[in-house]
N, C-alpha and C positions, 0 to 999 in steps of 0.2 A: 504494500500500500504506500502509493508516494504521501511527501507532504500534504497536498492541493485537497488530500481524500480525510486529511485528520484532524481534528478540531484543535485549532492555536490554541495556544497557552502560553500568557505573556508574565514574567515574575518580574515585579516592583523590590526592588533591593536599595540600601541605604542607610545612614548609619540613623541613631536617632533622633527626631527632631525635624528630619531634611523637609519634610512636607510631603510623605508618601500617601498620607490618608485624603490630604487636599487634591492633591493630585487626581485620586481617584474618583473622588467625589466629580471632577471636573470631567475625567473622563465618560463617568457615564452621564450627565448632562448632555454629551458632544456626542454619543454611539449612533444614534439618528436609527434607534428601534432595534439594531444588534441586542440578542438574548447574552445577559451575561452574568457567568457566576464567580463570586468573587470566594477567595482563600483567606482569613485573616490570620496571621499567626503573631501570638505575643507573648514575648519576653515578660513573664510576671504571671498575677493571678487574678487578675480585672481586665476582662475584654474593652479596653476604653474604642480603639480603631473602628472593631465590629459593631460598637452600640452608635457612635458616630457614623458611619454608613449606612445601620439600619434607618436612621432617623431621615435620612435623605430626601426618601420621597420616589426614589426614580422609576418609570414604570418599567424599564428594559429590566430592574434587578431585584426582584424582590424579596422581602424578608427572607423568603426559604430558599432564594438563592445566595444569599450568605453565611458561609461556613466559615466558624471560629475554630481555630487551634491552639487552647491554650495551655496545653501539657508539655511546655517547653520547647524548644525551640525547632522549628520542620526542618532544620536539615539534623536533628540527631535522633526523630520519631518517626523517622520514612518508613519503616517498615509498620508501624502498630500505627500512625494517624494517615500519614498522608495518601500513602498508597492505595487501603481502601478507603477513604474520601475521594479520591482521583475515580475508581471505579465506580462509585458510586454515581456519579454526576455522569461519567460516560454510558451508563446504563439506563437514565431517564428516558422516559419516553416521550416527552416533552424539549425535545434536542438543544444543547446550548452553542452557542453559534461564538465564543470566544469565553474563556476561560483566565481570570484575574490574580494572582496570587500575589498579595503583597506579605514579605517575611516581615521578622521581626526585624528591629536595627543591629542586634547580636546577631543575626544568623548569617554560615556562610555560603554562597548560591552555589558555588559549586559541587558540593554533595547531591544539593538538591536538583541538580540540572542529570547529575549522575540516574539518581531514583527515576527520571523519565522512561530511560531503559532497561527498567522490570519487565522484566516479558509478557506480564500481565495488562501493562500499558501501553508498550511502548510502538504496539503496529496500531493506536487508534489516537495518539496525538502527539501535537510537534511543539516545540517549544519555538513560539515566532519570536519570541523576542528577549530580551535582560533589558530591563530599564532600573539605571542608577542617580537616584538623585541624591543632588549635592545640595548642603545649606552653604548659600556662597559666603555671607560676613562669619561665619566659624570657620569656613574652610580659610576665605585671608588670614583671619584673626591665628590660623597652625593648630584650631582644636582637634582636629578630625582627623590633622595630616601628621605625618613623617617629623618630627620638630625636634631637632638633636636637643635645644635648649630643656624644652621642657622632659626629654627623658632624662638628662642629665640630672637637673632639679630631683626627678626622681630616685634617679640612683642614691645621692646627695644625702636625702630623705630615708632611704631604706637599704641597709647596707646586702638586705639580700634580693635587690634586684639588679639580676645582669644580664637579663632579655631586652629584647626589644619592646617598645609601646604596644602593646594588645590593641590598643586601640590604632595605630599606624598598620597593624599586622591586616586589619579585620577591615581599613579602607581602604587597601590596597590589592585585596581579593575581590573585594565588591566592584574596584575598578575594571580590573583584570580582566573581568566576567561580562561587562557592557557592550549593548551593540548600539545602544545611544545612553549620553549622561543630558540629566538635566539639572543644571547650573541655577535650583530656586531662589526664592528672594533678592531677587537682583534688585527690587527695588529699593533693596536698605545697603545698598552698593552704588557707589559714583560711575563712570564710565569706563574710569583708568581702572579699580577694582575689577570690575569685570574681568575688563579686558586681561589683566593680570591673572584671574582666577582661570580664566580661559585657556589662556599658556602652559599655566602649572597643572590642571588636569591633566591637556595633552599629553605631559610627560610621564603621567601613567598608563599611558592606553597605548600599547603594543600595535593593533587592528586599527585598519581606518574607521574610527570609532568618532560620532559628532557628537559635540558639545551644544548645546542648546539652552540658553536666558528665559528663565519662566519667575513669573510674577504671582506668588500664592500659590503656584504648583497649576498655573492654567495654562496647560496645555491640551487642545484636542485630540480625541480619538485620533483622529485621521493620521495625524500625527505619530501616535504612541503605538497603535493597532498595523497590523499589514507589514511588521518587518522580514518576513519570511527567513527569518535565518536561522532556524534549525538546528540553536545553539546545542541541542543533547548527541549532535553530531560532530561538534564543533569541539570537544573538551582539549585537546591537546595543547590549543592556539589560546587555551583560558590560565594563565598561568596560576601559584594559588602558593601560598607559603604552607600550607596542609597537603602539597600531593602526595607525599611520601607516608603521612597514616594514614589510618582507616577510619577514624573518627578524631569527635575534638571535642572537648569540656569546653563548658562555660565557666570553670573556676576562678574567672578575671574579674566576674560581675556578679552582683548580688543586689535582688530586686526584691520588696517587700511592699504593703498595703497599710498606709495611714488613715483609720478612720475617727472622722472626729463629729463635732456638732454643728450646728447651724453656724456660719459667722454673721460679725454685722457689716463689716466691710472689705471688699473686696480687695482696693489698695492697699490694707492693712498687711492682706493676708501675701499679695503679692510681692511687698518690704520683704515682709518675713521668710518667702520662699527664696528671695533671690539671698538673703544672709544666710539661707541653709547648703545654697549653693556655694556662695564664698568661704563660708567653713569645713565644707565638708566635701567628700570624693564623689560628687551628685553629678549624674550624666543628664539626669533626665527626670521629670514631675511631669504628670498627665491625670489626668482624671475629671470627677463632677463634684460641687459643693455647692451645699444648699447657702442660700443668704438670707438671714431673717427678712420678711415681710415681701419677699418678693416669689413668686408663683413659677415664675422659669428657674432653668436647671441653670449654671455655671458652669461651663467647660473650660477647664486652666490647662495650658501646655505649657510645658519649658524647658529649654536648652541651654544646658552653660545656665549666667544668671539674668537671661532673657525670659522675660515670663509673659505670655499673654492670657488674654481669659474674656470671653464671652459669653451672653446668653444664647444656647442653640434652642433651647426649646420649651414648653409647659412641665412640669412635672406630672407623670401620669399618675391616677388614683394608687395605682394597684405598687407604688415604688415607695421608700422608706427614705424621706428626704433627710436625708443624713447628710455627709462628704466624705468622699474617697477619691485618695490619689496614692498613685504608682510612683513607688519613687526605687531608681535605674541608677545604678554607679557603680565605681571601680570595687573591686574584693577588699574584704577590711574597711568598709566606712562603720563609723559609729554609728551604727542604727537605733541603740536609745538616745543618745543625741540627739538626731537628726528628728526624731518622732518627739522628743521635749521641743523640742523649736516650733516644731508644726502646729500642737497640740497646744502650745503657749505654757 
């Protein structure tokens, strides 16, 4: 069975934060009636991406076309999640016409480009495409990237570290693995930035691989969909600092669940998350928090100690307006710390 006969399947990769869930949102706005099921997989124990996409609205994708995975990370539960999840959706009788998987920002794509070629799957669908998005002022700023400085710092700090940056290791496989990057928030970027961020990409992408400026992660379908390349034929040309095992730990990172009570202000709370970031080994804050007197949900994201937060929706009857957030960082952060700051 060639490609032409298998139903694409496009993986969203990128570290955390980049804008993979905007992204997606934007995508299926732009499908123009393409059937699509999307893969959510998350690092932690709060589906925040999938409850964010189910809320969407879109009619090409609906609720029970989205599948969460939140049993740790899909490229190290290929055999017990993804595989039959994958079967499953190829089995419907209601045929899906492109196939969505965004991983987590820990996970690494090429295992999971590997699992394509279970034999259980692999004569009924193609992987069209690796989309890598980049947050471009972190990636200037050397959060994301390769940054001798700051692993130095590290070593400095901890006499038993003489690896490399886990987190340099793990964007430089994502890159490896691209058949387009997308260079988000360029709007919190000048020209010369860009432009800058644009060069320094290149330098990791082996494959004539393009670089692309998106704004909130609004890029179309037409765009992201139709790359025909066949990446689970392609592994060789995907280079990866894990080819040589058979699997990988997540022992770098350590992800945990803050819940607390209603607050009364929003900016209070956003002060206080970004001091949880400056003190502490925090990658990542994500979740929903209720705020006295008000009837919609708050959705806080944040990166490094950029924090945003909006109302996406009503609270629905049948939900326990409480607050929950994901909080994402290096191995060894103080997690009672971190959870006294939060918690006040």
């Amino acid at each position: 069975m060639n490609n032409l006969q298998r139903i694409p399947a496009t993986v969203i990769t990128g570290f955390l934060g980049a804008g993979k869930t905007s992204m997606i949102r934007h995508l299926l706005q732009t499908a123009k009636g393409k059937r699509l099921a999307l893969i959510i997989n998350e690092f932690g124990d709060m589906g925040v991406d999938g409850n964010v996409l189910k809320a969407c609205g879109a009619e090409n994708c609906a609720e029970d076309d989205i599948i969460e995975l939140a049993n740790g990370c899909i490229c190290c539960t290929v055999a017990d999640d993804f595989t039959p999840t994958m079967e499953k959706l190829l089995n419907r009788e209601d045929k899906i016409d492109h196939i969505i998987i965004e991983t987590s920002g820990l996970a690494l794509p090429k295992p999971l480009l590997k699992a394509f070629n279970w034999p259980s799957i692999r004569t009924r669908i193609t992987v069209d495409g690796v989309i890598t998005v980049v947050d471009g002022p972190a990636f200037i700023d050397g959060l994301f990237a390769d940054n001798p400085d700051a692993i130095e710092a590290q070593r400095q700090n901890d006499e038993a570290l003489d690896h490399d940056s886990p987190l340099a290791e793990l964007f430089e496989d994502q890159m490896s693995c691209a058949d387009l990057v997308i260079l988000n928030k360029a709007d919190l970027m000048d020209s010369k930035q860009a432009e800058q961020a644009t060069r320094q990409l290149q330098e990791y992408l082996d494959r004539s691989v393009k670089v692309v400026a998106a704004q909130h992660g609004t890029i179309d379908a037409e765009t992201l969909l139709g790359l025909s390349a066949a990446a689970q034929d392609d592994l060789d040309n995907r280079r990866s600092h894990h080819d040589d095992e058979d699997d990988h730990e997540h022992d770098d990172f350590d992800s945990f669940v803050v819940d607390f009570d209603a607050i009364e202000n929003p900016e209070t709370l956003c002060d206080t998350l970004r001091a949880v970031t400056l003190a502490h080994d925090v990658l990542r804050l994500k979740g929903f928090v209720a705020v006295q007197g008000k009837d919609m949900r708050l959705q806080v994201q944040g990166v490094g100690n950029r924090i945003s937060h909006y109302y996406d929706r009503d609270w629905d009857d049948t939900e326990d307006r409480s607050s929950r957030l994901v909080v994402i960082g290096l191995h060894g952060m103080d997690e009672i710390a971190v959870r006294a700051m939060i918690m006040g």
